[in-house]
N, C-alpha and C positions, 0 to 999 in steps of 0.2 A: 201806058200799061192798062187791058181791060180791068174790071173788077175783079172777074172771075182768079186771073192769075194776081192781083195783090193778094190774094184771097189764099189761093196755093202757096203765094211767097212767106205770108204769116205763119200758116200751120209749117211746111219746112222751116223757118226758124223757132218754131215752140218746141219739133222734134230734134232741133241739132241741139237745144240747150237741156234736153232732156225734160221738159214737161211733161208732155206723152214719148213714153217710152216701149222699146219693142212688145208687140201682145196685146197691149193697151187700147181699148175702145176710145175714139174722139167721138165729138160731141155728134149728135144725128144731124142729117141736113134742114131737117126742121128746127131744132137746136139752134145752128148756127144760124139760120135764116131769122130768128127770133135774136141773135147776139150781135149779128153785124148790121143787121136790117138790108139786105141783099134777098133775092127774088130766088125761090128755087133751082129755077133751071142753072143759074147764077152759082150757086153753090153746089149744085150737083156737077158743074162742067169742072167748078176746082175740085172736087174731089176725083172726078176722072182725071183730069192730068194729074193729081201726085201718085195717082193710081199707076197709069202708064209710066210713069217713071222712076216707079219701084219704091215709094214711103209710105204707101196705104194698099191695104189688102182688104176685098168687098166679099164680106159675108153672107150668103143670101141671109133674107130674115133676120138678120142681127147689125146690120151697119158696114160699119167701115173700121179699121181696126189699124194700127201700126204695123208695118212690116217687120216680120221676124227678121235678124243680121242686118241692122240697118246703119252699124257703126261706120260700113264707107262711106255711105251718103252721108253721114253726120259732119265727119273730118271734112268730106270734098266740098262741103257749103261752111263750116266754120271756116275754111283755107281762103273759100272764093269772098267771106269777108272781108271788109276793106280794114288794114290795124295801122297802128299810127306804129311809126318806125321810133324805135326808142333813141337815137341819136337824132333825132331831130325837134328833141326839145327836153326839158328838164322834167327832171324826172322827182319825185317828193318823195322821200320814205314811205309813207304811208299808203303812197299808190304803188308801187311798186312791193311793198310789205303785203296789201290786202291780196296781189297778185299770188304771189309763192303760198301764201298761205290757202288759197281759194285751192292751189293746186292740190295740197294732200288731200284734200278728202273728195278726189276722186278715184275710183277705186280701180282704175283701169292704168294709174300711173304708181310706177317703183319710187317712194317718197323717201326719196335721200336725201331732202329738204327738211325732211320734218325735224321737230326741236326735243320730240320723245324720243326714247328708244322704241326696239320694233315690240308690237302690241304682246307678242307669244311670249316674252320672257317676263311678264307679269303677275302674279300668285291671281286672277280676277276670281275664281273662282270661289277660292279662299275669304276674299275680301269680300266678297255677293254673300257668303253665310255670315260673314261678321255685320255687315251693317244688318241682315235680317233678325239677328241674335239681337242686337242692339235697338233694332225699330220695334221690337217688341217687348220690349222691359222699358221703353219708354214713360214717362210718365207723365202725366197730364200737365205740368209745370217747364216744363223741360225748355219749351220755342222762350219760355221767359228768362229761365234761368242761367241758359246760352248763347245770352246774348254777349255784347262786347262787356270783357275781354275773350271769352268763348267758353270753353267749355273747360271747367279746373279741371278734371281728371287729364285730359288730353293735352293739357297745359303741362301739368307735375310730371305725363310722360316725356316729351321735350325736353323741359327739364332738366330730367333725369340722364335723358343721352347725351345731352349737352356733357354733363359731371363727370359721367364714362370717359369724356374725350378731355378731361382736366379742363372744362372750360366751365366753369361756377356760374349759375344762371339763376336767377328767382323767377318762379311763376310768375308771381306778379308784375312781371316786368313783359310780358308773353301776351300779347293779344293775335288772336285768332282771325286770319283773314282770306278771299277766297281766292287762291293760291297765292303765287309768291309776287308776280308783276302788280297785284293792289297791295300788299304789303310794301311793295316800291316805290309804289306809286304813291301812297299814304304817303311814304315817310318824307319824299319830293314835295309833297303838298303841305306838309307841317313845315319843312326846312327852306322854304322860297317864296320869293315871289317874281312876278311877271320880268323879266328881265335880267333878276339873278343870273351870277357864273353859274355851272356847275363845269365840273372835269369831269371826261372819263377817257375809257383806254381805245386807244388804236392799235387794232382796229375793237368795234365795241359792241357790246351785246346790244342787238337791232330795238328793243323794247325799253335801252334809256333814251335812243334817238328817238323815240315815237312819244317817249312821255315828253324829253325837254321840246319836241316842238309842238305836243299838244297844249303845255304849261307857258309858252311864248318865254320861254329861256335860251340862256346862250349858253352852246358847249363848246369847251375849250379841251381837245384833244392832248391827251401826252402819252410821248412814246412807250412803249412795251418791246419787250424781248420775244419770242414764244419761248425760252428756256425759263429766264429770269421774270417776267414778268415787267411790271410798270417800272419806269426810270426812274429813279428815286432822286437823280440830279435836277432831272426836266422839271418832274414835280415840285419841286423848291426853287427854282425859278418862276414857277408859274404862280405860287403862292404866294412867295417876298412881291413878285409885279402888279398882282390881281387882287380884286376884292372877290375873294373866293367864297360862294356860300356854301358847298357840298363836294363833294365827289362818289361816285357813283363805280364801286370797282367791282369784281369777282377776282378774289383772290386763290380760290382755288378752283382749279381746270376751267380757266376761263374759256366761254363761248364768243369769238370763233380757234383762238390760236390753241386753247387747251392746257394754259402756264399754269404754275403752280408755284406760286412764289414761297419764299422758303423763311423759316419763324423769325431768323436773322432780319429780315429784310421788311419784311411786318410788321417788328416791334421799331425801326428805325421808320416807316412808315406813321408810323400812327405818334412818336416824338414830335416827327415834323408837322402833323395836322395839328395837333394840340397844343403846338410854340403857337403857329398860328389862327387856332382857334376855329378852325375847319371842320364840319361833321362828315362823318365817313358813313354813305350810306353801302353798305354790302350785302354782295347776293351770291347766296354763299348755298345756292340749291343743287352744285356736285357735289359736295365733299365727301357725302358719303360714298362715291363710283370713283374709287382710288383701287388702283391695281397693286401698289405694294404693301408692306406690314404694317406701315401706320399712317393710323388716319391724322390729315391734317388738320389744324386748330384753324379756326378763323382768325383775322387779324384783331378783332373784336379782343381778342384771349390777351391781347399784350396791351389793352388798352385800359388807364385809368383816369381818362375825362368823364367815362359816362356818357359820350357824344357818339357813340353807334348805334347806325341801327343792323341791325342785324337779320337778316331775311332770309327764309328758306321755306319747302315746301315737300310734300309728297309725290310730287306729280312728276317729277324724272325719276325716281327710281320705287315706285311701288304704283301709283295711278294716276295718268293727266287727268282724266276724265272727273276724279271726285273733287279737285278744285278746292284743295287743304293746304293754305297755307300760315305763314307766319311771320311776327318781325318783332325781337326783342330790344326795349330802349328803357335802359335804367331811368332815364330822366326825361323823356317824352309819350309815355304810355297811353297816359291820362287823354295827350292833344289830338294822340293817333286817331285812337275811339270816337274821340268826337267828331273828328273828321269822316272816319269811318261810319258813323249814326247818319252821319248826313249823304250818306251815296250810297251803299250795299246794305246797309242797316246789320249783317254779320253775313257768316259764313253757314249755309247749310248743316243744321244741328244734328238729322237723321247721319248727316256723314260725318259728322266730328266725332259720331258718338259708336261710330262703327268704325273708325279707324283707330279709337281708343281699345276698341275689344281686340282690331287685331291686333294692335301692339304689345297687346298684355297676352296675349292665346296664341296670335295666328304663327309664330316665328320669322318674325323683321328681322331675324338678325342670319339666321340660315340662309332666309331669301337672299338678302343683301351679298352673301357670302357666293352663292350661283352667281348671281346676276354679272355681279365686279370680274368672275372667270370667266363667262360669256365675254362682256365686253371684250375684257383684253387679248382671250383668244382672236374674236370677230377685229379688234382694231389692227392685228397682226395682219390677217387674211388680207386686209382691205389695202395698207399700206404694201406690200408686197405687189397685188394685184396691180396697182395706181402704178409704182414703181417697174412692170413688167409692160404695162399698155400705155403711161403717155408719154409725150414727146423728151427726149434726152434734157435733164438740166430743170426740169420742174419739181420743184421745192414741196415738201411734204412734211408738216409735222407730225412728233412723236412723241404726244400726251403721254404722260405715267396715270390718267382717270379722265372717265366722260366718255362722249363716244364721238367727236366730234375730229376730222380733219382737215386742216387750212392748206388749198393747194394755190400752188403759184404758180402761172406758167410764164416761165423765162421767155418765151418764144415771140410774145407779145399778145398771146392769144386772148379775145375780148369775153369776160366772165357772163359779161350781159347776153351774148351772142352763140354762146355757148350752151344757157338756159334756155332761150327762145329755140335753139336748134335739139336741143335732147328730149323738148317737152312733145315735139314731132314724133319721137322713137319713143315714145311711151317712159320717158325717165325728170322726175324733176329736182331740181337741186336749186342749193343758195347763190344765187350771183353774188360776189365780194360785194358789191354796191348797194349794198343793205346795211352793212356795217361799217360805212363811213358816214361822215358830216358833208364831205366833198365828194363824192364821189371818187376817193382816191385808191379804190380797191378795187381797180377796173378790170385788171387781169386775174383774179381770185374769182375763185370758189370754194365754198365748204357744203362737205358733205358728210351725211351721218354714217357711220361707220357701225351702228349694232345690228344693220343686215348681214345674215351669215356669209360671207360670199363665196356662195355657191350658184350654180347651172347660172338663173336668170339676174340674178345680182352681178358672178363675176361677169357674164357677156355685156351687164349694162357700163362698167365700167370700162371697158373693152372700149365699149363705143362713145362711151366720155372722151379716153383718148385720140383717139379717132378725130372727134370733132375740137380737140385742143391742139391737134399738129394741124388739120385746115384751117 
């Protein structure tokens, strides 16, 4: 290959990955003759060929610039990249995790993978005057004062909702962290060490699998229902057999199936941990996106070891973005913190202290009350929709909160193959294979359910089914 065209080759892949983008001036040909050390003529010939072939447009007097509409040639060179075929080798959570994830925040794919709800049913507005109210009565003490456990006020808030929901909490027990996956991860990190069991559910929120294989921990899978929730038989065989150090559950509207185990089954739950001496780490960040008249208790609420931690956050149901969360532990508060000094040092104090003002001003509780009718409207739409386009016999759950649905397809159709193929048609979703240990959620997908589905949402489901009956 001459120069000139490595030359063309590089700038074509800086514009498929969006470096320079449409409109955008690249560097001059002296520029670049100064950057790659290449000869004028050299780099004036690559900039004619990407010219003639439609990626660079020549401005007299001002350079060379990106072609306006350049999104086919983007696709038809990311395609003509060579990709490694995902069944032909093993695949790790966390490559496959950075993948889905890399995909929402592109703006040009329908993120029915994503872990939020959709960005419009958010108060942000709201909360952008309350943290401004709040950064400005700041006080010069404040970065000190806010530190771990965080901030009292926004603590005594917590709290307080907690009391509302018959579940008795002490602030002091309440440390303040930056959302709810380092409050898990905290409490993983106080409750183990390198090799430690812990359990969790199958199939299982994709962020315990990333911690226990970050932590070099073994997980030990136990069955769930998506009615009932976790097997409370299985679970007691696995704890009389094992040297159990944790378990790591979501007992209400678990992420992906959406269960919602019920107080019966919770307080028999938390007997059994506490015969054998088990801490229950819980992530208990829906409870508040329930669609009927009461809200549920954590399992935390029937427990009197003292041995939960207890975890939740703001960022599913009022903002990902401010990255506020939490984890209550009567009797490990103190270890949390210190764990916590030693990695994040706390949680952003301008936003603990502006999620305190909306709690007290903004109406959390009106919001909340929208929000929980949106979903369950939008969950209706979407299961109907799923139920009208994919193939006859594919399995679909029916959360009563969240926004999330576990589909099966009976047909044998491959989750993995399905993602790889919908991210083509501009739509991305969870392959099941995210939320197992084994990879035993092959023919599953989950998808977020709080896009209204309407015009471009129901056609993309449309075309889910589509690519689940081939």
């Amino acid at each position: 290959m001459a120069r000139y065209e490595e030359l063309a080759k590089d700038i074509r892949n800086q514009i498929a990955n969006s470096t320079w983008r449409s409109g955008e001036k690249i560097p001059s040909v002296r520029a670049s003759c100064k950057s790659y050390g290449y000869s004028i003529a050299t780099v004036l010939q690559a900039y004619q060929l990407l010219e003639s072939e439609g990626w660079l447009i020549a401005k007299p007097q001002s350079g060379y610039f990106v072609a306006p509409q350049i999104e086919h040639l983007k696709l038809a060179q990311l395609a003509s990249s060579p990709v490694e075929k995902t069944e032909s080798k093993t695949v790790e959570i966390n490559d496959i995790l950075f993948d889905v994830l890399q995909r929402n925040i592109d703006p040009s794919l329908l993120p029915l993978s994503s872990a939020f709800p959709e960005p419009s049913l958010f108060p942000l507005q709201t909360l952008a005057r309350s943290l401004s109210s709040a950064s400005r009565q700041m006080s010069e003490d404040s970065a000190i004062v806010n530190l771990p456990p965080g901030s009292e006020s926004l603590r005594r808030q917590i709290a307080q909702r907690y009391i509302k929901r018959g579940v008795v909490v002490n602030p002091e027990h309440i440390v303040i962290t930056a959302g709810a996956l380092e409050a898990l991860n905290l409490s993983l990190q106080v409750l183990t060490q390198p090799g430690d069991i812990v359990v969790i559910e199958s199939p299982a929120f994709y962020g315990a699998l990333q911690a226990i294989e970050r932590l070099n921990l073994r997980a030990v899978e136990v069955k769930t229902d998506p009615v009932h929730g976790v097997d409370l038989n299985d679970l007691a065989d696995i704890v009389k057999r094992m040297d159990v150090k944790a378990c790591w559950f979501m007992t209400n509207f678990q992420n992906p199936l959406g269960f919602c185990m019920s107080d019966g089954n919770k307080r028999k739950m938390m007997k059994l941990l506490a015969k054998h001496q088990v801490s229950l780490i819980e992530d208990d960040v829906y409870s508040e996106l329930y669609f009927g008249d009461d809200h549920p208790k954590p399992a935390q609420a029937f427990d009197d070891s003292g041995n939960v931690f207890l975890c939740g956050s703001f960022s599913k149901c009022l903002s990902p973005g401010y990255r506020v969360g939490w984890v209550v532990s009567e009797r490990h508060s103190d270890k949390i913190q210190r764990t916590q000094l030693m990695s994040t040092l706390s949680s952003s104090v301008p936003t603990q202290l502006g999620l305190t003002h909306y709690l007290q001003y903004g109406g959390y509780d009106n919001h909340l009350r929208k929000l929980r009718k949106s979903l369950h409207e939008r969950k209706v739409k979407m299961r109907q929709a799923i139920e009208q386009y994919f193939p006859e016999g594919t399995l679909v759950t029916d959360p009563s909160g969240g926004y999330f649905l576990w589909i099966e397809m009976t047909n044998g159709a491959c989750g993995q193959a399905i993602y790889e193929a919908a991210l083509t048609r501009g739509i991305a979703i969870a392959p099941g294979i995210l939320f197992g240990a084994q990879e035993k959620f092959s023919h599953h997908i989950r998808i977020n359910c709080s896009y209204d589905c309407e015009d471009d949402v129901l056609a993309s489901v449309q075309t889910l089914g589509e690519l689940a009956a081939q």
